[in-house]
C-alpha positions, 0 to 999 in steps of 0.5 A: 718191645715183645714184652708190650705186644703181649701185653697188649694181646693178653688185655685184648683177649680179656675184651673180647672174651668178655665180649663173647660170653654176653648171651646174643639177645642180651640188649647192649648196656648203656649209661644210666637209664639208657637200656633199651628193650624194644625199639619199632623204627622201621615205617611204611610209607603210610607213616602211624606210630611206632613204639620205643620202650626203655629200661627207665624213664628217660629226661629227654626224647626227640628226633632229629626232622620235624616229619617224626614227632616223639611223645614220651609217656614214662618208659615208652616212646611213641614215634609218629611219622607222617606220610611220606609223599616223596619216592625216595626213603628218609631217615632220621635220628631218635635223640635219648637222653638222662638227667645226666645229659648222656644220650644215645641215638636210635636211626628210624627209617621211612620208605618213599612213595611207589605211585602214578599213573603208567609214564607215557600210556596216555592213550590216542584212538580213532572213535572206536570203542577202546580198552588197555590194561597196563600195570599200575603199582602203589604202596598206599592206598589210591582212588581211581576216578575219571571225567566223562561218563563215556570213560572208565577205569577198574583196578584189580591186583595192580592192573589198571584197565581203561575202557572208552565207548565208541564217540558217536558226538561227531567231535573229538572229546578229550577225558582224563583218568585221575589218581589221587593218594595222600593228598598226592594227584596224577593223571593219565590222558584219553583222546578219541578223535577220528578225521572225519570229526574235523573235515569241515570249514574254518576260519584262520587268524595268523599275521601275513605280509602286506604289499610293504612286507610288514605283517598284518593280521588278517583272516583266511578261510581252511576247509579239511577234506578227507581225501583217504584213510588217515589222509587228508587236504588242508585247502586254503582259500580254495587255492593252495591244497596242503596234502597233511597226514592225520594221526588219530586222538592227536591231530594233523602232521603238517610236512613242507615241501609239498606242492600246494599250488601251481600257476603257469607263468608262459605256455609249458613253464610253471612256477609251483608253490611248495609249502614251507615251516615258518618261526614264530618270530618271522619278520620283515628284518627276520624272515626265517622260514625251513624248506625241505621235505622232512619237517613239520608242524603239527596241527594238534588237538588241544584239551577242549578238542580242538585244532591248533597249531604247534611245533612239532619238533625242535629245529632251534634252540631259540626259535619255535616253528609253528608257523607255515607258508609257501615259497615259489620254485621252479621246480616241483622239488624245493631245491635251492637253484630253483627257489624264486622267493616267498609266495606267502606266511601264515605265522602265529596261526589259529584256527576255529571250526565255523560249520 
């Protein structure tokens, strides 16, 4: 048994001094015609073409996935890559053969795509003049462009700068700044609104009950007033008044449990009117409506700039709530006790300025 082992180790010991004396830029031999003298396999994202030469003409080159084209002119190699528009980095396999059939493989890699606009900097401002520099890294050539003269971007070494001129329209207006690179687009949001550009008159749509509590489509009048910084009414037919706050570039924050309306039903009792989150699917079977103090609706501002209504966070899973409506208590406090049943829905509600 000793007498194999050793065997074993004097033949080893022949390989790997073989193996040792090869000089450490000698290329590895391969079968006939299978040397290779210089490979390029390493791309940017941009792609181009890369050269693979070979001691000899080989019979056969190809790659393994279509995003690398090989094209074999006698001993060279030229390998084509596309750009590529993914973040993550791809390889692919370069397939040499000899008119024997022997064949060796070469790994080619490609980096992924570093482009976009900064997630979650879309910018929401009052009417005043604005800037923000935030940084935007690529890889690959990129056009800034944006919408609207009022608008405008500039990039200096990664670093994109936004600027908007004050909005002296009277109205919100709504822009976008628009990268675009290898065919590839993204886009980052820009809203100038102030309150004062919605305080006015509108008409709203929304289903509402009638006197068999079915729900009819029918029209209300809203006027917002301005009542502080940030602050404001949402008044219903010149009677339920909604206390709402306003967020700007974004729109109205919409909370229930405040009181809209109050009436006194004998001398020194009150029945009050408190405002309540309605789902959308609220029905004469259905009648689903939030109370409390913490919930809202919110009354956004769209692309166009203008008003509508939206949820404004997840209260269920398979219901959205962006509806509203006011529930009649006792009290001036939404507590259960209290409670004496609906006072009115608004539900699928839209809203356009008249004035």
């Amino acid at each position: 048994m000793k007498k194999y082992i050793s065997l074993f180790m004097i033949a080893a010991a022949a390989v790997l001094g073989t193996a040792c004396s090869n000089n450490e830029n000698e290329l590895p031999e391969y079968a006939a015609g299978l040397n290779v003298v210089k490979a390029e396999t390493a791309f940017n994202v941009v792609g181009g073409t890369k050269e693979v030469k070979m001691a000899s003409e080989p019979a056969k080159a190809y790659a393994q996935d279509a995003w690398l084209t090989v094209t074999k002119k006698a001993e060279t190699l030229l390998l084509t890559a596309t750009t590529n528009t993914s973040p993550q980095s791809r390889n692919t396999l370069l397939v040499v053969k000899n008119a024997q059939g022997d064949s060796i493989t070469l790994n080619v890699q490609q980096e992924g795509i570093t482009f976009g606009l900064p997630a979650g900097q879309d910018i929401y401002t009052d009417d005043k003049a604005v800037q923000k520099t935030m940084i935007a890294t690529a890889n690959l050539p990129v056009t800034y462009t944006t919408t609207g003269d009022w608008l405008s971007v500039d990039e200096q070494s990664g670093e994109l700068t936004v600027k908007a001129t004050e909005n002296t329209t009277g109205k919100a207006r709504v822009g976008w700044v628009i990268a675009k690179a290898a065919g590839l687009v993204d886009s980052l949001k820009v809203v100038q609104a102030a309150l004062s550009d919605f305080v006015g008159d509108y008409v709203q749509t929304a289903k509402m009950r009638d006197a068999n509590r079915n729900l009819v489509r029918k029209t209300s009048n809203v006027r917002i007033e301005a009542t502080g910084t940030n602050k404001a009414n949402f008044i219903v037919d010149n009677k339920y008044t909604w206390p709402v706050d306003f967020i700007p570039g974004k729109g109205f924050k919409m909370t229930n449990g405040k009181v809209v309306f109050k009436h006194e039903v004998q001398t020194g009792v009150y029945e009050y009117y408190i405002s309540v989150i309605v789902a959308d699917d609220f029905s004469k079977e259905h009648e689903t409506a939030i109370n409390g103090t913490q919930e809202s609706i919110f009354l956004a501002i769209d692309n166009a700039g203008k008003l509508g209504f939206k949820e404004y966070q997840k209260l269920a899973s398979e219901q959205t709530f962006s509806s509203y409506g006011w529930n009649r208590f006792s009290d001036s406090k939404p507590v259960m006790g209290a409670y004496r049943g609906i006072g009115e829905v608004y539900v699928e509600p839209t809203i356009e300025k008249t004035n």
